[in-house]
C-alpha positions as CSV (number, residue, x, y, z in Angstrom):
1,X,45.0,-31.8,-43.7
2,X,41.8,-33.1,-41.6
3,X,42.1,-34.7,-38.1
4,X,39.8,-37.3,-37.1
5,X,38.4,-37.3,-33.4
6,X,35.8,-38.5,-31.6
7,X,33.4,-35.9,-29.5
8,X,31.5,-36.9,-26.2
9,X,29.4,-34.8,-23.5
10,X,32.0,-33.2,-20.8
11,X,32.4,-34.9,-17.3
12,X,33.6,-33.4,-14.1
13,X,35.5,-36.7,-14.3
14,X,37.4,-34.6,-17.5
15,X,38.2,-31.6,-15.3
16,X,42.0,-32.0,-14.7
17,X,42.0,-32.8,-18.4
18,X,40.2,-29.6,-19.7
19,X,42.2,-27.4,-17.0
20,X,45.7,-28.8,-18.3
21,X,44.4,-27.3,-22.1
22,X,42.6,-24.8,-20.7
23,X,46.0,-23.1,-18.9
24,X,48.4,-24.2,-22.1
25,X,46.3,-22.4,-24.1
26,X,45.1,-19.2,-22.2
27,X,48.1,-18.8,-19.5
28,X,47.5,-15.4,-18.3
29,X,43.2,-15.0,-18.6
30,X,42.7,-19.0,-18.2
31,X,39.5,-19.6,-16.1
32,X,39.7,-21.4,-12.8
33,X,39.3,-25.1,-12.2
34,X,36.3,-23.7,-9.7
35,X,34.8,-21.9,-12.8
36,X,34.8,-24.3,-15.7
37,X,33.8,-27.1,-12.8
38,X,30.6,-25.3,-12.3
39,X,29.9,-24.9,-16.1
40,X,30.3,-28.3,-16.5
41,X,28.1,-29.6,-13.9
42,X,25.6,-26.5,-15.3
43,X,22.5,-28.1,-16.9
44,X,22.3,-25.2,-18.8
45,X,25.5,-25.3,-20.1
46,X,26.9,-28.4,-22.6
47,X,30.3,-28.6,-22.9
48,X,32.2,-31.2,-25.3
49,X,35.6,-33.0,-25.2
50,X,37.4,-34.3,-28.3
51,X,40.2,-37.2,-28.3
52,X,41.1,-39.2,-31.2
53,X,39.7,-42.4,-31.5
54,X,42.4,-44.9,-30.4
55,X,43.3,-42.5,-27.8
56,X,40.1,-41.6,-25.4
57,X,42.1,-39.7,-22.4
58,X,44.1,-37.3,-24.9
59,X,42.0,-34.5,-25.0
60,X,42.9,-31.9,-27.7
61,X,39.8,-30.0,-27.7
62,X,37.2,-28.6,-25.8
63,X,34.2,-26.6,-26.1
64,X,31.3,-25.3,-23.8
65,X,28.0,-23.3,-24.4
66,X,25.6,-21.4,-22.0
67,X,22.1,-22.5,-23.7
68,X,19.0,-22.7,-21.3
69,X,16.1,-25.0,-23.2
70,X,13.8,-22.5,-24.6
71,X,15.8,-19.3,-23.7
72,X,16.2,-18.2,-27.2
73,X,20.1,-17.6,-27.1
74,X,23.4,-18.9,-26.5
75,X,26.8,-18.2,-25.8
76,X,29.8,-19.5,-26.5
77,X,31.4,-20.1,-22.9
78,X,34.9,-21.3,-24.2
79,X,36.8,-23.3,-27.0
80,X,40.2,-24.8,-27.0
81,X,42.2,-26.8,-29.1
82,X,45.8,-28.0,-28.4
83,X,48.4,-26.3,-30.4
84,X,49.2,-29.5,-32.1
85,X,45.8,-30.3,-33.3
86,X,45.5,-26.7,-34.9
87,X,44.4,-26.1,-38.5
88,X,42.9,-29.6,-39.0
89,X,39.3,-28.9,-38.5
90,X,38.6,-29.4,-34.5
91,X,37.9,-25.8,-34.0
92,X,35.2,-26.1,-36.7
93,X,33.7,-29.2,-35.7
94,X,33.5,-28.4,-32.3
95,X,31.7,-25.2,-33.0
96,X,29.3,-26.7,-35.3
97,X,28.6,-29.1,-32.8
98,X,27.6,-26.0,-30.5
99,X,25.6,-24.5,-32.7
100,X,23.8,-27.6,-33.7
101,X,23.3,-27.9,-29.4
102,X,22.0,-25.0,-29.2
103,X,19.4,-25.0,-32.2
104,X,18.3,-28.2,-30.4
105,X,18.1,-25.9,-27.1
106,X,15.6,-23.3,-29.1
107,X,18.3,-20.5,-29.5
108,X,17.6,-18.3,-32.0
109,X,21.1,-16.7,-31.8
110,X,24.0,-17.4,-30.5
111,X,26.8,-15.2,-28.9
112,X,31.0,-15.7,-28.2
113,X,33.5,-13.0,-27.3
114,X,37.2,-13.0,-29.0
115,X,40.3,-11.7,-27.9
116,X,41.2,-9.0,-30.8
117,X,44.3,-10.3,-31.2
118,X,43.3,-13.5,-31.9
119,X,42.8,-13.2,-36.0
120,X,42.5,-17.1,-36.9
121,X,39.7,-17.5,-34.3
122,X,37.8,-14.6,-35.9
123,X,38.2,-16.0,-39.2
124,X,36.5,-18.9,-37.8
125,X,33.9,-17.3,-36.6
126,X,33.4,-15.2,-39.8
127,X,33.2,-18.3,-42.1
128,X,30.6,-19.4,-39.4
129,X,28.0,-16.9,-40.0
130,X,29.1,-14.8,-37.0
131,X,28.5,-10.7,-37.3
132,X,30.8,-8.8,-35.1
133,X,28.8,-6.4,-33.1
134,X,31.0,-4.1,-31.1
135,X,34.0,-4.2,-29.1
136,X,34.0,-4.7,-24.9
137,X,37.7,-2.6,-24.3
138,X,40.1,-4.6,-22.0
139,X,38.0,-7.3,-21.4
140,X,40.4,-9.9,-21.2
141,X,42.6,-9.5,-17.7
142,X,45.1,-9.3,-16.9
143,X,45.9,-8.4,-20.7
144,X,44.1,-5.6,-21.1
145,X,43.0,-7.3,-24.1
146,X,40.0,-6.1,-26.3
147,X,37.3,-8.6,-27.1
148,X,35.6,-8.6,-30.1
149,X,31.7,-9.3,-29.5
150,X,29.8,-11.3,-32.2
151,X,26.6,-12.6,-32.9
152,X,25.1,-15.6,-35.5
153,X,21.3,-15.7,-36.1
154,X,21.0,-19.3,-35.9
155,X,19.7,-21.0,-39.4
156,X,16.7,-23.3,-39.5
157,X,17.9,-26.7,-41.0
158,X,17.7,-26.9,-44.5
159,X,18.6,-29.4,-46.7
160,X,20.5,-26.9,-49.7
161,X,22.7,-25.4,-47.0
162,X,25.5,-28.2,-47.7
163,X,25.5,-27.6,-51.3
164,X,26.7,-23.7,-50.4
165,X,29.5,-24.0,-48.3
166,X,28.9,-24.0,-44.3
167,X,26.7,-26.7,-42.9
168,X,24.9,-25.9,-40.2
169,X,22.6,-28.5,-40.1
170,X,24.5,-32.1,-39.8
171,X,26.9,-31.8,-37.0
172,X,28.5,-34.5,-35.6
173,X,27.0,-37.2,-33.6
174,X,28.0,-36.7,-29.9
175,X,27.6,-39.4,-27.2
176,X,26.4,-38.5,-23.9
């Protein structure tokens, strides 16, 4: 089953928001409100907020890249998606959305670090394109949790990609 949501251009004005899903979902290693508050105001960064449609201040999704405009890469700064929007699509959307961000940005690849223990979220990834590159040992803290490093080479838009499975090139339309 699909979910339907509408994605818009994080505000500061969604901090308190993001930090509520940002501490359901990542407890012990969650980032703090100072952190993802700089990201967010970061023109170099572009991070994203879904809601469903009738419901614009229930956030059940967010995601945020580091991209400077003509930097040539990208990373994945952070996804999340409420527990009871899981396995309808978000997480994909969101990340295609990213990736479509930062092909617009000039990235030519695009980065993201996964906790090792997280085996849906590399799935993900996988079906994405991503390579997995090495391993960074107890990165996440206070875990002691492994991250998983991983790289996509990002694909020029093509019209035939749709027809094979993943595509990369139509992402969805994001208001500012």
């Amino acid at each position: 089953m699909t979910g339907s949501w509408q994605l818009r251009r994080a505000t500061v004005a969604d901090l308190a928001a993001i930090m509520h899903l940002e501490t359901t979902v990542f407890q012990a290693d969650a980032w703090s409100s100072e952190m993802m508050r700089g990201d967010i105001a970061d023109a170099n960064c572009f991070y994203l907020v879904a809601f469903p449609p009738d419901d614009p201040e229930r956030i059940e999704g967010y995601a945020g890249l580091l991209a400077a405009r003509g930097g040539g890469q990208g990373d994945i700064q952070t996804i999340a998606v409420a527990e009871t929007a899981r396995g309808r699509g978000l997480g994909r959307v969101l990340m295609l959305s990213l990736i479509g961000e930062a092909r617009k940005r000039g990235a030519r690849e695009v980065f993201l670090e996964v906790r090792a223990d997280n085996p849906s979220a590399q799935r993900l990834y996988a079906r994405l394109g991503f390579d997995e590159l090495g391993v960074r040992r107890g990165y996440y803290q206070p875990d002691n949790v492994d991250a998983i490093v991983m790289r996509l080479t990002v694909p020029e838009p093509q019209a035939g990609l749709a027809a094979h499975g993943t595509d990369l090139t139509q992402t969805p339309e994001v208001s500012a």
